[in-house]
C-alpha positions in Angstrom: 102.3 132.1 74.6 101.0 135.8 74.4 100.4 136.6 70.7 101.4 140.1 71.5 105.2 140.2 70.8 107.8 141.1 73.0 109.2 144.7 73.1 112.7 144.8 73.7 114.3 148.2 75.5 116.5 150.4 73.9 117.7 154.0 74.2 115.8 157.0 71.6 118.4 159.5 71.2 115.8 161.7 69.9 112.2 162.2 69.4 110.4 160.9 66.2 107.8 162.1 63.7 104.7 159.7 62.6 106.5 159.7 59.1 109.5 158.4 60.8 107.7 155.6 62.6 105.6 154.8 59.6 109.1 154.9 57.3 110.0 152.3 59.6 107.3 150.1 59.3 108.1 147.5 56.7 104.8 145.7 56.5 101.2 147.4 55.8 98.6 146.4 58.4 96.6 143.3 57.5 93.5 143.7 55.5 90.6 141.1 55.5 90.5 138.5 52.7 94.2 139.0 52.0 96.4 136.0 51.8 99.8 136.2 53.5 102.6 134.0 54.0 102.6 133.3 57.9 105.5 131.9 60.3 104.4 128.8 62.7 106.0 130.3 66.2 103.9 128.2 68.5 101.5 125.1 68.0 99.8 122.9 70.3 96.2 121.2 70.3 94.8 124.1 71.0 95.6 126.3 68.2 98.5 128.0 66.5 100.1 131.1 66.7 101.9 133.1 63.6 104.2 135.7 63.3 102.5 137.6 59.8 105.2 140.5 60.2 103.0 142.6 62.1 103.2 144.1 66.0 101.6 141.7 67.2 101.2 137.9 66.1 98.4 136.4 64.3 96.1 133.4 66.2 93.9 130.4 64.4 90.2 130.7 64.4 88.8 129.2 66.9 86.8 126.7 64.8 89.5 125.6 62.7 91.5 124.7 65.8 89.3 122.1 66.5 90.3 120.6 63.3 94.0 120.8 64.3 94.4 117.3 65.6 94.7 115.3 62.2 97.4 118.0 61.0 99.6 118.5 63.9 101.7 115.5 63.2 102.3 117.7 59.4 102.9 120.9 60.8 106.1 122.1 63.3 107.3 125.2 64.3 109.1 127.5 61.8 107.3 126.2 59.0 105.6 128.9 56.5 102.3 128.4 55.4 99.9 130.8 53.6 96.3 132.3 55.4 94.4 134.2 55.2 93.1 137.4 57.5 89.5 137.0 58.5 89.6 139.5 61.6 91.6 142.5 61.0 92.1 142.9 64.6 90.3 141.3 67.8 88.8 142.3 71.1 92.2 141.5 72.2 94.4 143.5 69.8 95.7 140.6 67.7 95.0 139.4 63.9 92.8 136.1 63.7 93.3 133.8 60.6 92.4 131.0 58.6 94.1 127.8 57.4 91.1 126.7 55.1 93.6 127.0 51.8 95.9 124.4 53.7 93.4 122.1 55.1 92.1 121.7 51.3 95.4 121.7 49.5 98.2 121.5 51.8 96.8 117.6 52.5 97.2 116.6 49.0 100.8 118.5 49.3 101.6 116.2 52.6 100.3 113.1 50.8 102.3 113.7 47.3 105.4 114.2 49.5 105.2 111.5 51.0 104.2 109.8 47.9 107.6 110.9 46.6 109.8 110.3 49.6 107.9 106.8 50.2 107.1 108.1 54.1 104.6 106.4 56.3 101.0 108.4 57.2 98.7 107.1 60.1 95.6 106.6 58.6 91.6 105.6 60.2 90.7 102.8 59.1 86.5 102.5 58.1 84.6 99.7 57.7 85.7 96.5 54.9 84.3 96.6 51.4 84.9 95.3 48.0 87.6 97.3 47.1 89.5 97.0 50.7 89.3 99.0 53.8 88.0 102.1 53.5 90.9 104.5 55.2 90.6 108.5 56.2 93.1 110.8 56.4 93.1 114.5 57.4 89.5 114.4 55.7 90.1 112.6 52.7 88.7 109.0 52.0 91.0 106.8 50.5 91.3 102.6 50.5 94.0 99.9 51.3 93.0 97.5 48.4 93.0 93.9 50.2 96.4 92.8 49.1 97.5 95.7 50.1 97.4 94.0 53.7 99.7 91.3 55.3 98.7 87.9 55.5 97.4 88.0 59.1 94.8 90.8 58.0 94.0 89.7 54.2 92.2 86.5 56.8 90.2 89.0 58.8 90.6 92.6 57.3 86.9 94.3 59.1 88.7 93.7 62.4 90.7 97.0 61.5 87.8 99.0 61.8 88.3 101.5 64.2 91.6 101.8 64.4 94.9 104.0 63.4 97.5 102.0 61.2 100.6 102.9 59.4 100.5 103.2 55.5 102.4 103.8 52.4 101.0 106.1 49.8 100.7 104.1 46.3 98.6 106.3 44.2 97.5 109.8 44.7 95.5 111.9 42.4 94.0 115.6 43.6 92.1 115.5 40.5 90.3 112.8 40.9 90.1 112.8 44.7 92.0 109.7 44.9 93.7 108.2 47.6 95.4 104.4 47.7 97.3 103.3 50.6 99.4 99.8 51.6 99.2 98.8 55.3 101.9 95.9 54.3 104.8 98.2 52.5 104.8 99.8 56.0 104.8 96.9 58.4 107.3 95.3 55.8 109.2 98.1 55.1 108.7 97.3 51.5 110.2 100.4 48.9 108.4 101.1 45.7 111.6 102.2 43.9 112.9 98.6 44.4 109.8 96.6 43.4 110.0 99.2 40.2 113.4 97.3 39.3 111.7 93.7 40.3 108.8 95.1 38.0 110.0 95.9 34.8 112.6 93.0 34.5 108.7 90.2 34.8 108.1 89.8 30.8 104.5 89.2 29.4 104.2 85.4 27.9 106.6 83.7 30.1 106.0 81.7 33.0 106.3 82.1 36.6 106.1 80.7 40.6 103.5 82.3 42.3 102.2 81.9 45.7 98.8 82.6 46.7 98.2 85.2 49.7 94.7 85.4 49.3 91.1 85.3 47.8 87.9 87.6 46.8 84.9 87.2 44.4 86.6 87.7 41.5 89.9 85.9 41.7 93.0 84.9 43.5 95.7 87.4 44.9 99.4 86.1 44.8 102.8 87.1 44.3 105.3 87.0 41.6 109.1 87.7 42.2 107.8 90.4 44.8 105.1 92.0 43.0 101.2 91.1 43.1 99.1 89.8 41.0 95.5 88.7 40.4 94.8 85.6 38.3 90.8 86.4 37.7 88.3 83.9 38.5 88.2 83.1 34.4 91.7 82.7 34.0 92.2 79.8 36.6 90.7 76.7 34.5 89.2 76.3 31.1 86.5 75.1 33.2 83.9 77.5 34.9 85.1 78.3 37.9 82.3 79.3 40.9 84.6 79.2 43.9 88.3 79.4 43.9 88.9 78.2 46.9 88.0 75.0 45.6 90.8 74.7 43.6 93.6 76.6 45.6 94.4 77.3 48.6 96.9 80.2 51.0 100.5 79.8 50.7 100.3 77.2 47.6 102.8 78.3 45.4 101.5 77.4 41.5 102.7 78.4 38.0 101.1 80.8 36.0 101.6 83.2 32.6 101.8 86.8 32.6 99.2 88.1 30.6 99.9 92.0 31.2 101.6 94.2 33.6 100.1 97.4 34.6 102.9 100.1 35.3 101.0 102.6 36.5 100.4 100.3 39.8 103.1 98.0 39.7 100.6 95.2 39.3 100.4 91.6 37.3 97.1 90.3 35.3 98.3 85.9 35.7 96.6 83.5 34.3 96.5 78.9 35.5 94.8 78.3 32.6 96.9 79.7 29.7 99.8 77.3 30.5 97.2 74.6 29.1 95.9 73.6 25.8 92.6 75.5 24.8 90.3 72.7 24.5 88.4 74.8 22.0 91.3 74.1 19.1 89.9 72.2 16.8 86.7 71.5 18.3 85.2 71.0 15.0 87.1 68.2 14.1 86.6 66.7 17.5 82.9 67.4 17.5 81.4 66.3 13.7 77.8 67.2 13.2 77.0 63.9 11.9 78.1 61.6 15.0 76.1 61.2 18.6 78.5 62.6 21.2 78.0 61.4 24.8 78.2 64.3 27.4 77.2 65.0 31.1 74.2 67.5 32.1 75.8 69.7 34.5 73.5 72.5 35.2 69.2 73.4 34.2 69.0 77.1 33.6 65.9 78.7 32.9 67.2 78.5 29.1 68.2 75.5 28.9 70.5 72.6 29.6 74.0 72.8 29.8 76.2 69.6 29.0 79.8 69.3 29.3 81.2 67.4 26.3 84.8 67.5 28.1 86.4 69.9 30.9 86.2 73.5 29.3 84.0 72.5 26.5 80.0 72.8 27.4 77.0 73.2 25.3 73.6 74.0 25.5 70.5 72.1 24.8 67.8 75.0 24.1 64.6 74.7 26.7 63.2 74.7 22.5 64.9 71.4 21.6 63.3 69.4 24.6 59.8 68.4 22.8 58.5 66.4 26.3 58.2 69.3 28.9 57.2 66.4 31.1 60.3 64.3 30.3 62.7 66.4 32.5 66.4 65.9 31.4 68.8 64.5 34.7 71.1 67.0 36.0 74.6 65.0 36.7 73.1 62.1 33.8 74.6 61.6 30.7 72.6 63.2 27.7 73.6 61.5 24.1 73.4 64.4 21.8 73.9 65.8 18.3 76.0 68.9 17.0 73.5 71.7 16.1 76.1 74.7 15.7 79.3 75.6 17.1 80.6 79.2 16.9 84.3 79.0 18.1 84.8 82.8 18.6 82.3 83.0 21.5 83.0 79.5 22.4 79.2 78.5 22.1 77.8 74.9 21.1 73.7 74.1 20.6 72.9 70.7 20.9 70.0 68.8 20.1 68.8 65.5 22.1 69.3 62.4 20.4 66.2 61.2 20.9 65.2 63.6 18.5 65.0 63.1 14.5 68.1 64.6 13.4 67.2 67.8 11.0 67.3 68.0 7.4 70.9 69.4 7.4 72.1 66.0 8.4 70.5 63.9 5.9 
């Protein structure tokens, strides 16, 4: 389409002054650097076209329109949208103009609204990471957190590297140049406003079926009535816990506890371990500093020994304690040892060999 507009015939009764014409004339003339709002008539992959209420319309830069492919999907005919004039008037008589105020905020406006009307945005996905698959969208970087993905990608998630998906928005934040995305509410079909309901009626303390979905270094991903949840690698035994998979497996459902529920995210903290008795009650009373206690060396750090007196309770035989450096201590042997200290609130025990004379304390 010509950006001149068309001129449609009519009959002058009489001639006109210049202060007629101009009295006629409901817009100035553009000026550089002002902002106006401008009319989409025309868009393609080429560029866009605006009608700016001047004699002729208004044309993209022809850098920015090679930017256009990202936002085309955002943008249709009719819709207004502020610019800005950078050429007063080209070689070929018409207005050129910039978009650069949309491209940096209009995005954000796009995401939020679809944030708010819970519509799906076609996202490029990047390469796996901790926190997910790294996602790009009209320039801004944003993530689908790993169980944010259905099962059949939580198994393999890099293999989406490359390629366009479908997502939800879950959180978006201008400020903080934020962007968090969920490739399974979109193949799902899964609504935020529902899950809210599921969400707020999960109480804190009680106990729940969970089923696992997935893993990662730092816990176990599952789902509660719906919603997710992490149980962290500390909150799945009273024992330490290196590997989860060791203990759990995909699709096992288990109970847990809700510890806390964040609201902001619609997401649940879980804990295995919680629905058990703390083997460090009364571990005094079990553990008297007077009487030889049979335990198992587990691990040799460069510190120490560490012997597990029973599952969740360890303690450490200082590298200080063992007078023989020759006279190694067996890992996976049992050690007979005594009590030196126990301090319940960091859920620490010394222990001495005892091979050793017991110290004065004891006599």
């Amino acid at each position: 389409m010509s950006p001149q507009k068309s001129k449609t015939s009519k009959k002058i009764s009489a001639p006109q002054s210049m202060a007629d014409l101009l009295k006629q004339q409901p817009f100035s003339p553009p000026k550089k650097g002002e902002i106006v709002n401008a009319k989409i008539i025309n868009l393609s992959k080429k560029g866009i076209t605006f009608d700016i209420g001047w004699k002729s319309y208004a044309v993209l830069g022809n850098i920015e329109s090679q930017e256009l492919t990202s936002y085309l999907p955002y943008l249709k005919e009719g819709d207004s949208v502020a610019v800005k004039i950078v050429v007063e008037e080209a070689k070929d008589g018409y207005p050129v103009v910039s978009m650069r105020s949309f491209f940096n905020k209009g995005k954000w406006d796009i995401l939020e609204e679809k944030f708010k009307k819970e519509e799906e945005i076609e996202v490029i996905c990047g390469e796996y990471g901790k926190g997910g698959v790294y996602i790009e969208f009209m320039g801004i970087r944003g993530v689908i957190p790993k169980i944010q993905l259905t099962e059949d990608l939580i198994k393999d998630p890099g293999k989406l590297e490359g390629q366009k998906v479908k997502v939800k928005v879950l959180e978006v934040d201008r400020d903080k140049n934020r962007l968090v995305v969920s490739q399974k509410a979109a193949a799902l079909g899964i609504s935020y406003k529902e899950l809210q309901k599921e969400f707020d009626v999960i109480e804190v303390g009680k106990k729940y079926k969970a089923k696992i979905i997935g893993f990662s270094d730092f816990g176990v991903f599952c789902e509660v009535e719906k919603i997710e949840g992490l149980i962290h690698i500390s909150e799945i035994s009273w024992q330490k816990v290196t590997n989860p998979k060791k203990h759990l497996k995909v699709g096992q459902e288990i109970n847990v506890v809700v510890v806390e529920k964040n609201a902001e995210n619609l997401k649940l903290n879980l804990s295995i371990k919680r629905l058990e008795r703390d083997p460090w009650e009364d571990v005094e009373k079990r553990y008297p500093m007077d009487k030889e206690i049979k335990g198992e060396v587990v691990r040799k750090e460069r510190y120490g020994y560490i012997v597990r007196l029973e599952p969740g309770v360890e303690g450490l035989i200082h590298i200080s304690k063992v007078a023989d450096e020759k006279e190694e201590i067996e890992v996976g042997k049992e050690a007979v040892v005594y009590i030196e200290k126990i301090d319940t609130k960091n859920r620490r025990i010394s222990l001495i060999p005892s091979r050793y004379e017991k110290p004065v304390a004891y006599r």
